[in-house]
Structures are given as structure tokens and as C-alpha cells.
C-alpha positions in Angstrom: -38.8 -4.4 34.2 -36.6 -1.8 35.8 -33.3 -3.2 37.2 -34.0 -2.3 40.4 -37.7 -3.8 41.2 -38.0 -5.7 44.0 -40.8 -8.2 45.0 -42.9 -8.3 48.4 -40.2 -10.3 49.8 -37.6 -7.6 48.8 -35.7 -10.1 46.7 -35.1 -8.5 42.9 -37.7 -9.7 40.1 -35.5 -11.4 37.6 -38.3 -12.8 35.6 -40.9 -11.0 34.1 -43.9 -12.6 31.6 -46.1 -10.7 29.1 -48.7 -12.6 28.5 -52.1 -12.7 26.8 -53.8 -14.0 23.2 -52.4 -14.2 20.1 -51.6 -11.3 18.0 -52.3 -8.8 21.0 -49.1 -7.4 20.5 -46.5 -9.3 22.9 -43.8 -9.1 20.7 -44.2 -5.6 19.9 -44.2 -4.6 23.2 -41.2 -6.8 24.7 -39.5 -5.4 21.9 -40.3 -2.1 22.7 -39.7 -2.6 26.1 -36.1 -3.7 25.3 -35.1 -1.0 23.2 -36.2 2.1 25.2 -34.6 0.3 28.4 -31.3 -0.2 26.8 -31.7 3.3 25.6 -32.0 4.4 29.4 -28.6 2.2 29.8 -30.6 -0.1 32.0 -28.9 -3.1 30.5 -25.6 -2.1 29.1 -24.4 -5.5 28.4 -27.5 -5.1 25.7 -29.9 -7.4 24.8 -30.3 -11.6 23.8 -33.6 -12.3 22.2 -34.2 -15.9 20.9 -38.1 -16.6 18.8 -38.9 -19.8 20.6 -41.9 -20.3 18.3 -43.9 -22.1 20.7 -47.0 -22.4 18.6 -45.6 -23.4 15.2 -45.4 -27.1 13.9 -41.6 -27.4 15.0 -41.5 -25.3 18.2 -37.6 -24.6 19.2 -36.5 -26.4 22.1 -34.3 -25.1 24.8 -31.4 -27.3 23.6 -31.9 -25.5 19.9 -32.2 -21.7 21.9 -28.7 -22.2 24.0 -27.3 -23.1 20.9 -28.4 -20.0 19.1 -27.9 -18.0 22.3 -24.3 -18.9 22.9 -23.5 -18.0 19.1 -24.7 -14.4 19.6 -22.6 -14.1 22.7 -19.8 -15.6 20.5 -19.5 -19.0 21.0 -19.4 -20.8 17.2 -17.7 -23.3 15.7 -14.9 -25.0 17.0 -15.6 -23.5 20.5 -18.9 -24.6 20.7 -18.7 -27.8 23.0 -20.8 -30.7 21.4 -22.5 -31.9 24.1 -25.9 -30.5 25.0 -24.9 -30.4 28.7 -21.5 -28.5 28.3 -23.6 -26.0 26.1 -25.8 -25.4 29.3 -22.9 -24.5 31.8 -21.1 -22.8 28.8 -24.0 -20.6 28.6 -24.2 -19.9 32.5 -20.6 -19.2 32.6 -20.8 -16.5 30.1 -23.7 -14.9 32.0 -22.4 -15.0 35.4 -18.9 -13.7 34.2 -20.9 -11.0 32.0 -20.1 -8.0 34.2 -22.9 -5.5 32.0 -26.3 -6.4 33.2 -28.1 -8.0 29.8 -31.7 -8.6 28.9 -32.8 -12.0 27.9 -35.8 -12.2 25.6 -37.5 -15.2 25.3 -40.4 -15.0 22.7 -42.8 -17.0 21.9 -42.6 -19.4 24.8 -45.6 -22.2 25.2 -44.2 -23.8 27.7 -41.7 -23.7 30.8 -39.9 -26.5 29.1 -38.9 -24.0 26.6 -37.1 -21.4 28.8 -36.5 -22.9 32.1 -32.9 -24.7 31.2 -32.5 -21.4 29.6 -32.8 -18.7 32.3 -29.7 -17.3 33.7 -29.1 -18.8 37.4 -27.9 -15.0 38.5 -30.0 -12.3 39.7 -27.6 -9.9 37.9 -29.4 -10.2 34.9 -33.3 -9.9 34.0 -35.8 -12.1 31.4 -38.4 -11.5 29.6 -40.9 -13.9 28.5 -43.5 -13.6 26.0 -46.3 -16.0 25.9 -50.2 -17.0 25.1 -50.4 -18.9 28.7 -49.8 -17.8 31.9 -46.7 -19.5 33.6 -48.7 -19.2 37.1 -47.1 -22.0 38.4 -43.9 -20.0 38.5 -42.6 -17.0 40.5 -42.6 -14.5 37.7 -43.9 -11.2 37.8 -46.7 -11.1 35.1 -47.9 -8.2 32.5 -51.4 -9.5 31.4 -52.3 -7.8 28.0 -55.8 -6.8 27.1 -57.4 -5.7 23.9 -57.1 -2.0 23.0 -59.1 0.7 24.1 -61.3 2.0 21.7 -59.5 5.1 21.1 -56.4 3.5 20.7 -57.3 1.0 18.1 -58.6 3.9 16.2 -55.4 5.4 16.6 -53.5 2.5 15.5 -55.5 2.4 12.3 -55.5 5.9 11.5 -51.4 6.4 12.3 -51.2 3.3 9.7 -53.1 4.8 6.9 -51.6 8.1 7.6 -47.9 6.7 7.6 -48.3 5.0 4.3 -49.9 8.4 2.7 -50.6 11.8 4.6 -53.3 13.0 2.5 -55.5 10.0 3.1 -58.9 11.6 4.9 -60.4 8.5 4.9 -60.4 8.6 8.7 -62.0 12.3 9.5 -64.2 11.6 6.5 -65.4 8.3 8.2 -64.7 8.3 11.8 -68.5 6.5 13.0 -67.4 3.7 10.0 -63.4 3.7 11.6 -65.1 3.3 15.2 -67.1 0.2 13.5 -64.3 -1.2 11.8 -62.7 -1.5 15.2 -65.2 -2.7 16.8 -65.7 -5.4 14.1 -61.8 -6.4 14.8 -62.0 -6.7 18.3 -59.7 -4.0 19.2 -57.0 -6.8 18.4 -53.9 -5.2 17.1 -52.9 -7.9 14.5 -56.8 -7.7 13.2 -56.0 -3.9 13.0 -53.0 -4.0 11.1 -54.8 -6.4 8.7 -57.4 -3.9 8.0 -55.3 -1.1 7.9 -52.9 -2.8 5.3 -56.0 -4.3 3.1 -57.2 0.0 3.6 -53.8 0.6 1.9 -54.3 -1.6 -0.5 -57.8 -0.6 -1.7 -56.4 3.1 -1.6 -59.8 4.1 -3.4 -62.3 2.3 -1.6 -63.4 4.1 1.8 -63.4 2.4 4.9 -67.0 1.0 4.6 -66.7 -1.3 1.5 -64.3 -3.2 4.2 -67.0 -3.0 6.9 -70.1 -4.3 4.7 -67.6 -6.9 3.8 -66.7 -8.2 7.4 -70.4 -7.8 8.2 -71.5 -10.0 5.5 -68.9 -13.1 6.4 -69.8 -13.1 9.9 -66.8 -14.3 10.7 -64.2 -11.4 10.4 -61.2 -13.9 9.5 -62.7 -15.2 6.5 -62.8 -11.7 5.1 -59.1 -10.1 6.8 -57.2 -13.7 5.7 -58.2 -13.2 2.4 -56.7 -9.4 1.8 -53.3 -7.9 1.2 -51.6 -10.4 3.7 -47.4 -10.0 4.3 -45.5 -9.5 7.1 -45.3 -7.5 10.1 -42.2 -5.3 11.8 -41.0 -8.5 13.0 -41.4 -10.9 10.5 -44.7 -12.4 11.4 -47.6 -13.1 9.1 -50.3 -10.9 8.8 -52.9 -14.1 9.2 -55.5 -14.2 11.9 -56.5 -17.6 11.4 -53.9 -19.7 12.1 -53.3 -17.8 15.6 -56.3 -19.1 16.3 -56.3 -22.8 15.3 -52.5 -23.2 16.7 -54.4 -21.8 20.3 -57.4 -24.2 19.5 -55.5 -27.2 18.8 -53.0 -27.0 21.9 -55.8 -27.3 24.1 -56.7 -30.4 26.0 -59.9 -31.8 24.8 -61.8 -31.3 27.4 -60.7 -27.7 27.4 -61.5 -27.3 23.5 -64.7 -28.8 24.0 -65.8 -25.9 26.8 -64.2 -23.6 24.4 -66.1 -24.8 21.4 -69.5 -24.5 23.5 -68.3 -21.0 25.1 -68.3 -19.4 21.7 -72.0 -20.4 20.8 -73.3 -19.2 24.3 -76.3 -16.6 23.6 -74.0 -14.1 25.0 -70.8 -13.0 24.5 -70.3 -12.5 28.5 -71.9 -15.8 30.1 -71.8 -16.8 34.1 -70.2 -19.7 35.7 -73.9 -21.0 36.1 -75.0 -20.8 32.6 -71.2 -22.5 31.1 -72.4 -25.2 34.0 -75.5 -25.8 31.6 -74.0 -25.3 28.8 -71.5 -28.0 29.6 -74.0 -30.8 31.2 -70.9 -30.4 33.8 -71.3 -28.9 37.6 -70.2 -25.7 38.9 -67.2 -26.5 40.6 -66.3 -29.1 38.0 -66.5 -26.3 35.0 -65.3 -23.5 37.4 -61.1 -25.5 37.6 -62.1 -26.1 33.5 -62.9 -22.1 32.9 -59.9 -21.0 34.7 -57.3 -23.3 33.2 -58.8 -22.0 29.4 -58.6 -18.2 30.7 -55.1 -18.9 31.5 -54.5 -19.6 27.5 -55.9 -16.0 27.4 -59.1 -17.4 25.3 -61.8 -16.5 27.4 -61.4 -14.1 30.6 -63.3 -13.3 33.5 -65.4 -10.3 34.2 -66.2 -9.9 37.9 -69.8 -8.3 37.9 -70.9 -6.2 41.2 -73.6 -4.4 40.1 -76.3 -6.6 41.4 -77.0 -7.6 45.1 -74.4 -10.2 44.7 -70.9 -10.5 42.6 -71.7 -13.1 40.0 -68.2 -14.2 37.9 -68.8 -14.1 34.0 -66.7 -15.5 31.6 -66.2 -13.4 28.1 -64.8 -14.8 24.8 -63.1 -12.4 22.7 -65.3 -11.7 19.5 -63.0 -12.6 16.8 -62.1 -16.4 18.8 -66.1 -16.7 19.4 -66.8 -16.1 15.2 -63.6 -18.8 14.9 -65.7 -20.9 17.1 -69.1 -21.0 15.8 -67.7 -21.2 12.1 -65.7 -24.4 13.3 -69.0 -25.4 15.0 -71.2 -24.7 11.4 -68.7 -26.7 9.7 -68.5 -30.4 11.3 -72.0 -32.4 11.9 -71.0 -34.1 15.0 -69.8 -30.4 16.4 -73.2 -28.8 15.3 -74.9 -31.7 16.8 -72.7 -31.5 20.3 -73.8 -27.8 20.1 -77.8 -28.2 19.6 -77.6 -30.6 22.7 -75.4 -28.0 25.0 -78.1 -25.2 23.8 -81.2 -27.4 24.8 -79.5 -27.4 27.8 -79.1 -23.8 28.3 -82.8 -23.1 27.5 -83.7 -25.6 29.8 -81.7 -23.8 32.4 -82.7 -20.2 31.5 -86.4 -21.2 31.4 -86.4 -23.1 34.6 -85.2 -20.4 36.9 -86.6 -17.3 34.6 -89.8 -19.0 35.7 -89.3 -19.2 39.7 -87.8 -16.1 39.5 -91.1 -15.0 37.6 -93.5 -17.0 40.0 -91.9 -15.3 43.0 -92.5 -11.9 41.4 -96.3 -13.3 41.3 -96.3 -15.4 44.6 -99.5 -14.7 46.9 -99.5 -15.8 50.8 -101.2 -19.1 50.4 -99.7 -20.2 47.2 -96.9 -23.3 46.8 -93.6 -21.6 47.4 -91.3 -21.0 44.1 -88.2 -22.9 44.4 -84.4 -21.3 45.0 -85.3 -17.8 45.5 -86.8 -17.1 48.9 -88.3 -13.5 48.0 -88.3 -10.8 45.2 -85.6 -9.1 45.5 -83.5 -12.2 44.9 -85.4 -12.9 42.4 -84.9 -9.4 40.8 -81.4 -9.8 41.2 -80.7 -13.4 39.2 -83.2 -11.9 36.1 -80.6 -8.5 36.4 -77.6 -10.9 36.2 -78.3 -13.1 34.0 -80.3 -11.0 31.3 -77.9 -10.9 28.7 -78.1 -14.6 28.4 -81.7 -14.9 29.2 -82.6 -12.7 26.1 -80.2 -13.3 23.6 -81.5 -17.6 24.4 -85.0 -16.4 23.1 -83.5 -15.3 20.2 -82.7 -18.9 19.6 -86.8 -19.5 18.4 -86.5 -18.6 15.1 -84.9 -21.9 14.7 -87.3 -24.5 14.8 -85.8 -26.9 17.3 -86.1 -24.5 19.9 -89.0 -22.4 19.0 -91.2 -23.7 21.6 -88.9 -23.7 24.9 -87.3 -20.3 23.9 -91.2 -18.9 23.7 -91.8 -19.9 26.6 -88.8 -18.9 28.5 -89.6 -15.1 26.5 -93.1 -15.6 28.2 -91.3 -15.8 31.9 -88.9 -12.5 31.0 -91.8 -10.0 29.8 -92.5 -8.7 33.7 -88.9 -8.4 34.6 -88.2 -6.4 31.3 -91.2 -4.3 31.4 -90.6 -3.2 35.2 -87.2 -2.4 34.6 -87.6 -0.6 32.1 -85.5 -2.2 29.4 -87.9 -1.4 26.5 -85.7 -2.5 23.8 -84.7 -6.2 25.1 -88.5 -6.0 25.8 -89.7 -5.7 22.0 -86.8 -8.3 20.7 -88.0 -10.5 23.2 -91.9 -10.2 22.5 -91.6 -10.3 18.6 -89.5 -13.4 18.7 -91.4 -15.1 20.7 -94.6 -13.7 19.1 -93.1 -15.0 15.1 -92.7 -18.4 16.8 -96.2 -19.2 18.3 -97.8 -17.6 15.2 -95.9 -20.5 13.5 -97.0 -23.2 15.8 -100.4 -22.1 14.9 -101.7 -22.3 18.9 -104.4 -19.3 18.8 -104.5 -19.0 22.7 -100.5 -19.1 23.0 -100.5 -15.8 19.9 -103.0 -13.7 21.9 -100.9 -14.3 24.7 -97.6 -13.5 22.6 -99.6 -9.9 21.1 -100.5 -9.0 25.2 -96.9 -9.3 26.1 -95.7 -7.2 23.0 -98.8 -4.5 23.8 -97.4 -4.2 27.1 -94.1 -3.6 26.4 -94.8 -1.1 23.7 -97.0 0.8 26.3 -94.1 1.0 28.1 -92.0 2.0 25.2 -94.0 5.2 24.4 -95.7 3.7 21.0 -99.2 3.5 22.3 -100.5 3.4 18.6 -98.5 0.2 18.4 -99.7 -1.1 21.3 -103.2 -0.2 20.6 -102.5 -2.4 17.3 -101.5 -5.2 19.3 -104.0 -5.1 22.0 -106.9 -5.5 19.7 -105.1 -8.3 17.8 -105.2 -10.2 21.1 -108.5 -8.9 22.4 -109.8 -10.8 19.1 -107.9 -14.2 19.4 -109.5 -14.3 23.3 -113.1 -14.1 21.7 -112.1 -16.2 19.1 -111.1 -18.9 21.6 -113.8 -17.7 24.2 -111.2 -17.1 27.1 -113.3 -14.7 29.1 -110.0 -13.8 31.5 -107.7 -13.4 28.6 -110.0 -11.6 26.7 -110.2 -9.4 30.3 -107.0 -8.1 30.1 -106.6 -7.9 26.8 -109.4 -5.2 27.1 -107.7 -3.8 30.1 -104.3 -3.3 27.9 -106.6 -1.9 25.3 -107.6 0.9 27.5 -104.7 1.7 29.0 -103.3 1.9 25.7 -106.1 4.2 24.0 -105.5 6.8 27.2 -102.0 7.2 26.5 -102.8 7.6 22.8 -105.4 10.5 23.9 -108.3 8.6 22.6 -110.1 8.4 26.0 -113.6 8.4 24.4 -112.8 4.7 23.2 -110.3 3.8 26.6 -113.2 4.7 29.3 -115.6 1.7 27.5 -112.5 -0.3 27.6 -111.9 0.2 31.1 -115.5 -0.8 31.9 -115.5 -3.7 29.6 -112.3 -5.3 31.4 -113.8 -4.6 35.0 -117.2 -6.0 34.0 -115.6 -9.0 32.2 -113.2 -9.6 35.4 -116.4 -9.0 38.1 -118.3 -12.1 36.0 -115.8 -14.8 36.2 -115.1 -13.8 39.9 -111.6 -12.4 39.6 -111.0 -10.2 42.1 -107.2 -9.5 41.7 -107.9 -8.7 37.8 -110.5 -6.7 38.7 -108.6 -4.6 41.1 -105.9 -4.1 38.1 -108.6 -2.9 35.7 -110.4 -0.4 38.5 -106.6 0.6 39.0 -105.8 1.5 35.6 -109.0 3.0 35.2 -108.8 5.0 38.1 -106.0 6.9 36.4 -107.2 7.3 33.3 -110.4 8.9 35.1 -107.6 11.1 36.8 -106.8 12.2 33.6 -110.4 13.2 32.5 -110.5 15.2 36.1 -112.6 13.3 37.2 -110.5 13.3 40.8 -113.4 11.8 43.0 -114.7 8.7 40.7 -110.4 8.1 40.3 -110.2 8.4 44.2 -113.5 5.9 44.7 -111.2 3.6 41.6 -108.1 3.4 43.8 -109.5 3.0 47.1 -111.8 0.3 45.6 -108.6 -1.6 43.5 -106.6 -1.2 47.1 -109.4 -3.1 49.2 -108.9 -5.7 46.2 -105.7 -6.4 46.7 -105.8 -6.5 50.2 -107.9 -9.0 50.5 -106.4 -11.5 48.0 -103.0 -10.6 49.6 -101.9 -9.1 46.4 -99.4 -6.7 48.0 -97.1 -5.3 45.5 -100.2 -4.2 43.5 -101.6 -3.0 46.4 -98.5 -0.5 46.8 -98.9 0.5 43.3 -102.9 1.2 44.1 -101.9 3.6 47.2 -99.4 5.4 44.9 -102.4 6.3 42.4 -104.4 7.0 45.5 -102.1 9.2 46.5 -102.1 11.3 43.1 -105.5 11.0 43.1 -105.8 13.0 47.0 -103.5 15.7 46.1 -105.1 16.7 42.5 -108.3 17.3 45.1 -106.4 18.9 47.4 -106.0 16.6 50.4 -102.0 16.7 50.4 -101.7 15.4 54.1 -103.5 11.8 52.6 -101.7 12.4 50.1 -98.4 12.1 51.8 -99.7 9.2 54.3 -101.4 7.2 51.0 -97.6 8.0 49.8 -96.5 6.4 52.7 -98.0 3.5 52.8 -96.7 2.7 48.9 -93.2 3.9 49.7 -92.8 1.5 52.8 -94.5 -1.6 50.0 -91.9 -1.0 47.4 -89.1 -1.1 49.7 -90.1 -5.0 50.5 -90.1 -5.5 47.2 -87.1 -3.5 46.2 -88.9 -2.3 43.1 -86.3 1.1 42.6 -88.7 2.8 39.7 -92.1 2.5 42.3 -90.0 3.8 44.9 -88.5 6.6 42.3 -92.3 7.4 41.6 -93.0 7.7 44.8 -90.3 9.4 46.2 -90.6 11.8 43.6 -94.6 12.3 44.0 -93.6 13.0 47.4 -91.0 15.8 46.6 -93.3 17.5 44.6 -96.1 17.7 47.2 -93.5 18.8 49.6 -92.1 21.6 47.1 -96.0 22.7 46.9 -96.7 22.6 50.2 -93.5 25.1 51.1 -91.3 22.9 52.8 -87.7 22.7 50.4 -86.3 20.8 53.1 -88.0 17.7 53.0 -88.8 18.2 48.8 -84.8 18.1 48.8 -84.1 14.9 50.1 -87.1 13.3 48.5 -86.0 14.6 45.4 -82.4 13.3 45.9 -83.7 9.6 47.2 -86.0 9.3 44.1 -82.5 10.1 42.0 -81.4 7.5 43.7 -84.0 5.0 43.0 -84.7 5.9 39.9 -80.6 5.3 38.7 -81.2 1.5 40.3 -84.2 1.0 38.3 -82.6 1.7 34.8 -84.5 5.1 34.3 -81.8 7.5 33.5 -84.3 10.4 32.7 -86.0 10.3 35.2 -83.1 10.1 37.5 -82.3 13.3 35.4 -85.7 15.0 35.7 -85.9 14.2 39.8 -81.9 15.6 40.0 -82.6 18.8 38.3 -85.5 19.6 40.5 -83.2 19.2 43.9 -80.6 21.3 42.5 -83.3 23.8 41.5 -83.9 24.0 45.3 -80.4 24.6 46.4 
């Protein structure tokens, strides 16, 4: 807003916008604004500020603003022309003959009709403008305003307490229960003050009777409407609700509808494909919908890179998104509109979770998966839309969607398990585990308790998994499924030799194989001679675990089932060095390295990478150990596996 800005063209900015959602602080900060640059003598002719109240009942109108406007420049009574039109050019004349360069504030503003007729026709003056939508139609320079920054909102809270009563501790006695608080406001100032004013109020009480509060509603408005409510610095009221529904009911209905449906997406961040679903509408179609509602500042857009392709997301702000779904909850024919738009999400999450997942399994020979064309695409739609993929399974504790949202948890379990994201992986399994166990299917629950075995493997609680591998072990005898019952001894072994208990895992491992070898499966048996093969590693038993692997890797070879073949190669690998044959050992690492590249599987390629740093290291060259080390830190960061990214880092800068 300095006098003196100039635009690309060189031409002064006259008009300036500050824009974003309700109670974000616009008024504050134009107010601000306007005091500390009349305080610099930017604007000695002072400042003109006029509450246009754009989202009340009776919003002012232009005609009502010059009217006001000209009587705080002077103009009253008998001098003030009648005529609406006189007012207008009485108004300019003023301005342009005002000599001291003023600051018009316009606050408040919902639509140009509101402060066009008012803006001064001089560019020796500046404006202004506060507003929940974006004027983009207009050449104004525009300040977009976001939420606060975490630290700031628990500075704003804190300096509020604090400025009401010095000795109040409450926020270095509770500063994890202050960061919550925050959090559970949506680092909106107006939500802030709220709290901090109901804090005041309850002078007593420590900050976490509020937070149990808010957590208990759900829906943080129903708890900070209901406090110590007033008025703020500037005369507005301390109420969250009705900023919302005045945003909510100036939308178009087409917009309200998408916003309605936004804010009972599985995720808070959702991408333009999912909304599309969501919807029933297309991509383009929703795409011109999304950005017309993120210009009312109730959703924005997230650009996200960090996949092999930049996929747009669109992110409701918490406290709008509890507005939402409690508006939903409350009207039949909304609840109803909203059980169709999240069939319709399910059916779009589990249709391409399962190419993506049949792509991860494809064979040379099978029907081609549709859409993605190899794994690492597929890899990379599971990365991007995982926040919405695993917060849809969630939906199958509701019985409507228990049986879609299974199945789409079903399609998820490999992606989550190889990338390592243990936690998603547990939700995901137990949900979907609860619901089959309700639809009473014995073969779909053995299959629900081998998903959750697998994930806990991966999680470090083989005790757990152990637990969960016998439970479907059992179900697969029960319902005599002689491949099921297969792998289910397979995950039982595996399970047992991480536990320690390799008296029980090696009959396990024989079990599987032998179980695998009668019905003719090849492929599973190459899985169970590969697990076993470590496991007999383990043991030292180095030549029966390099006869395993070598056995597992002709397997897969000859049902074309590369990826697992890379994965028998890298055993075989560990296998040739523990008996000292480290040259095999680095080819047999070769071999693996060069089959996880195709893939683009980063933790393989960490393991392997890292496996071959070591045998480097051992062998005496630090050189090459170096770089394998720092490529393996590499991998491992893409894969999701911070510690060992960690582990493989430390060892290269041991070396320097």
C-alpha cells in the first residue's frame, strides 16, 4: 500500500483488496494498515473508512456510503445536494481538489457494486478494500489472507489471556493443550479470540476443560457460540456461526451444493478427481465450479508436487467443513444427497485402487489393468490419493457402505504395506476386518486377519501378527481353502521368526511350501521358499538359505513374476556374502537393483543399495560404499522410511 508502488505497467496501484474468509482478520489488518501508514505521513490528508457490511441482512449500498462519506469530509445538511447523482460528482470534486493524499477504506465489500461508484477517479489517492471474495475481474492488487501459523495463533491466545491478567500461567502450564486448542480453532483469529475471551471468563478452569468441550461437540461452533460472546476492537460480534451461514447462503446453488459435499469428503484435502465423484459432475465441469467457491475463500487449492505428477487438491477449512457436515446431519434430503455423493466416491476410490492394485500384480500374459500403463504410475495415483483412499474405508463402520469400503481396504493393503505407512495400514485392516466379521462371510474374515497379520509384521508387533495369522490359518481349514490356508501358514512363519520362535516358524515354512507344491502353485511356492530361505539365513544355515533363494528365483522366472524375482536375488545376495562369496554377492545385488528400478519400488532399491554399501565398506573400497550409501539415503527418503534414510546417512558420513 505504499504511495509510491507501481504495477508491471509502471502505472501507480491505486486499489488495493484484502481478501480472504470471514473472521481471518481483514478488518484488523486494513485498520492496522491505515493507522501505522498515516503514522509514516503516507496519507496526510488522513483516512475515510465506510463499513459497507456486505454480508449482513441490509448491506449498505454505494448511494448510502457517498452519503456517509461526503459527511465526514464535511458535507451535511443544507449543503448536501439531494440528488443521488450530484452526491457522486460532489464526492469526486472534493477528492480531486483534496490536495493531501487520503486513504479510502472500504470494508466489508461483497460486491463491486458496492465500491465501484465509490472509488475516487484520481490516482492521487489510494483504496482499500476488504472483502470475503476476490474482485478478480478487476485490476486491483490483491493481499490474500491465510490462517495463522501455528505459533502465531498460540501467540494470539496467550498475549490475550496475558493482557487481561499477567499472572495467568495457564499457557506455560499447558502449552501441548494451548497447541490443541489452536489446532481445534483452525488457527482462525476470530475462533481465537472466542476461546481466549470464554479462557477469561472461566478464569479457574485450565485450558483443557475448553478442549474436552470442543472435542465432544464435534463441531467447534456449537461449543465457542455458546461462551462469553461480545464484541470485538471494532464492534463486531464475537459469533462464528453466522460468518459462516451469511458465506453459505450467498452462494449460488450450485456452488453451495459442491460446498455442502466438499465438507463430508473422507479428507480434509481432496483432488479435483475425487470432488469430480463426489459431485456425479466431470472434471472440467467441477474444475470452473471449485475455483469460483475458492474465490469466496471457502475452500482453497493446494498444489501437490511430491508425486511423479502435480495433482491440484482442494482443502476446506476445518471449522467451515464441521459447519458443513452439521448442516448435512441436520436436513434428511441433505443427508440423503450426501450418502449418494459418498457411494460415489467409494465407487471411484475402489475402481482405480483396484487397477492400480492389479498393475502392481500384473504378469506378462495376463488381461491388461485399465488406465495405468505400468507400476510406477500406479504407485504414484495410490501416493496421491491416499488420504482419501483411507480415510473412504473408514466409511464401513456404517452399514450402507460396509461392503464396498472392505473391499476397497482389501485393494490398499499392498500399497500401504510396501510403503511403509504402518499406521494407515492397521486403521485400514481393522476396519475392514470389523466389517466382514459383521457380514458373517468366513472366507472374506480370514482374508481381512491376513491383511492385518501382514501389516503388523511390518509394524514390528510380530506377537500381534502371530495372533492374527493363526486366526486366519484356522478360518482357511475351516472353509477348506488349501491356497488361503497356504499363505496364511506362510505369514505364520514369517511372523514366528521375527518373534524368535523359529522352532515353531521352520514347520511353518514347510507347511506353506508343501501346501503350495500340492495345489500346483508355483508363484506361492516361490514366496514361501523365499521367506523361508531367510529365516534359514537366520538359523545360519547359509547353504540350505542359498539353495531357498536360488530355488524361489527359478520360480519366479518362470511364471514371469518379476518384481518378486528382484526381491529373491536381493535375499540371494545376503545369503552369498554371509558365506563369503561377496563378488556374487554384488552381481546377485545387481541383478535386484537393476529390477526395482523398473518398478520404482524406493525401499527395495534402499535395501539394496544399502546391502551393497556394506559389502563394499567390508570389502575396503570407501569409495564406492560412499556413494551406495548416499543413493540408498536417497531411496530410502522416497519410500517413506526416515530411519533408515537415517541409519544409511550416518554410515556415509562415517566414511568421510
Amino acid at each position: 500500500m505504499t504511495p509510491g508502488a507501481n504495477g508491471s505497467n509502471g502505472r501507480p496501484i491505486l486499489i488495493f483488496a484484502v481478501t480472504g474468509m470471514g473472521g481471518i482478520g481483514k478488518t484488523a489488518l486494513a485498520l492496522e494498515a491505515a493507522h501505522r501508514a498515516c503514522a509514516e505521513g503516507w496519507f496526510p490528508g488522513g483516512t475515510l473508512f465506510v463499513d459497507l457490511r456486505g454480508y449482513d441482512e441490509d448491506p449498505v449500498t454505494a448511494d448510502q456510503a457517498v452519503s456517509a462519506l461526503l459527511d465526514a469530509m464535511g458535507v451535511q445538511g443544507s449543503e448536501l445536494p439531494r440528488a443521488v447523482a450530484r452526491q457522486y460528482d460532489a464526492y469526486r470534486t472534493l477528492l480531486s481538489e483534496r490536495e493531501n493524499r487520503t486513504l479510502l477504506v472500504l470494508d466489508n465489500a461483497s460486491t463491486p457494486a458496492q465500491f465501484l461508484p465509490l472509488l475516487p477517479g484520481t490516482e492521487h489517492h489510494r483504496v482499500l478494500i476488504t472483502s470475503r471474495d476476490r474482485p478478480d475481474s478487476l485490476p486491483v492488487r490483491l493481499i490474500d489472507l491465510g490462517t495463522l501459523a501455528p505459533g502465531d495463533s498460540i501467540a494470539l491466545v496467550t498475549r490475550a489471556l496475558h493482557s487481561s491478567d499477567e499472572r495467568d500461567d495457564r499457557p506455560a502450564r499447558e502449552p501441548g493443550v494451548l497447541r490443541e486448542l489452536t489446532e481445534l480453532c483452525g488457527h482462525l483469529p476470530l475462533a481465537l479470540q472466542i476461546a481466549a475471551a470464554m479462557l477469561r471468563r472461566r478464569r479457574q478452569r485450565d485450558i483443557a476443560s475448553l478442549v474436552t468441550e470442543i472435542t465432544a461437540a464435534e463441531d467447534p461452533s456449537a461449543v465457542l457460540d455458546n461462551g462469553s460472546l461480545g464484541t470485538d476492537l471494532y464492534g463486531r460480534s464475537l459469533a462464528l456461526r453466522p460468518v459462516l451461514e451469511t458465506s453459505y447462503r450467498r452462494l449460488p446453488p450450485e456452488q453451495a451444493r459442491l460446498l455442502r459435499l466438499l465438507t463430508i469428503a473422507p479428507s480434509a484435502e481432496t483432488s479435483t478427481a475425487a470432488v469430480a465423484a463426489l459431485t456425479g459432475l466431470d472434471e472440467q465441469g467441477v474444475l470452473g465450479l471449485l475455483e469460483d467457491l475458492a474465490a469466496t475463500h471457502l475452500v482453497s487449492s493446494v498444489l501437490s508436487t511430491d508425486i511423479q505428477w502435480a495433482v491440484m487438491r482442494w482443502r476446506v477449512h476445518d471449522l467451515v467443513r464441521a459447519f458443513g457436515q452439521r448442516m448435512v446431519a441436520a436436513d434428511p434430503d441433505l443427508r440423503a444427497e450426501g450418502d449418494a455423493a459418498r457411494e460415489r466416491v467409494l465407487a471411484f476410490c475402489h475402481r482405480w485402487a483396484e487397477a492400480a492394485d492389479e498393475r502392481l500384480l500384473w504378469l506378462p500374459g495376463r488381461p491388461e489393468p485399465e488406465r495405468f500403463t505400468d507400476r510406477p504410475q500406479a504407485w504414484a495415483w495410490l501416493n496421491s490419493e491416499r488420504p482419501t483412499l483411507v480415510a473412504a474405508v473408514q466409511w464401513a463402520r456404517e452399514e450402507r457402505f460396509a461392503a464396498m469400503a472392505a473391499r476397497l481396504a482389501a485393494r490398499l493393503m499392498r500399497f500401504l504395506d510396501t510403503w511403509r505407512y504402518v499406521d494407515d495400514g492397521i486403521a485400514v485392516a481393522r476396519t475392514a476386518l470389523d466389517a466382514v466379521r459383521r457380514s458373517g462371510n468366513r472366507t472374506d474374515e480370514a482374508q481381512a486377519w491376513g491383511r492385518l497379520a501382514m501389516i503388523l509384521l511390518r509394524a514390528g508387533r510380530a506377537e500381534e501378527a502371530i495372533e492374527a495369522s493363526v486366526r486366519a490359518r484356522d478360518l482357511y481349514q475351516e472353509t477348506q481353502d488349501l491356497s488361503g490356508e497356504a499363505g496364511a501358514w506362510d505369514q505364520l512363519a514369517g511372523s514366528l521368526g521375527e518373534a524368535g520362535r523359529m522352532d515353531e516358524a521352520i514347520p511353518a515354512h514347510t507347511r506353506a511350501r508343501d501346501l503350495y507344491r500340492k495345489i500346483g502353485n508355483r508363484q506361492g511356492e516361490g514366496w514361501a521358499l523365499n521367506h523361508f530361505g531367510s529365516t534359514l539365513q537366520d538359523l545360519g544355515r547359509i547353504d540350505e538359505a542359498i539353495e531357498a533363494h536360488i530355488r524361489a528365483r527359478d520360480l519366479f522366472q518362470a511364471v514371469g513374476d518379476l518384481h518378486r524375482e528382484g526381491s529373491a536375488w536381493t535375499n540371494l545376495g545376503t545369503a552369498l556374502n554371509r558365506a563369503g562369496r561377496s563378488e556374487e554377492a554384488i552381481e546377485a545385488y545387481g541383478h535386484a537393483l537393476t529390477i526395482h528400478r523398473g518398478f520404482d519400488d524406493g525401499f527395495s532399491m534402499g535395501v539394496v543399495l544399502h546391502n551393497l554399501a556394506v559389502t563394499h565398506e567390508v570389502k575396503g573400497r570407501p569409495g564406492e560404499a560412499h556413494a551406495h550409501y548416499l543413493q540408498a539415503v536417497d531411496a530410502f527418503a522416497r519410500a517413506n522410511a526416515p530411519t533408515e534414510a537415517a541409519d544409511a546417512q550416518s554410515r556415509a558420513d562415517a566414511l568421510t
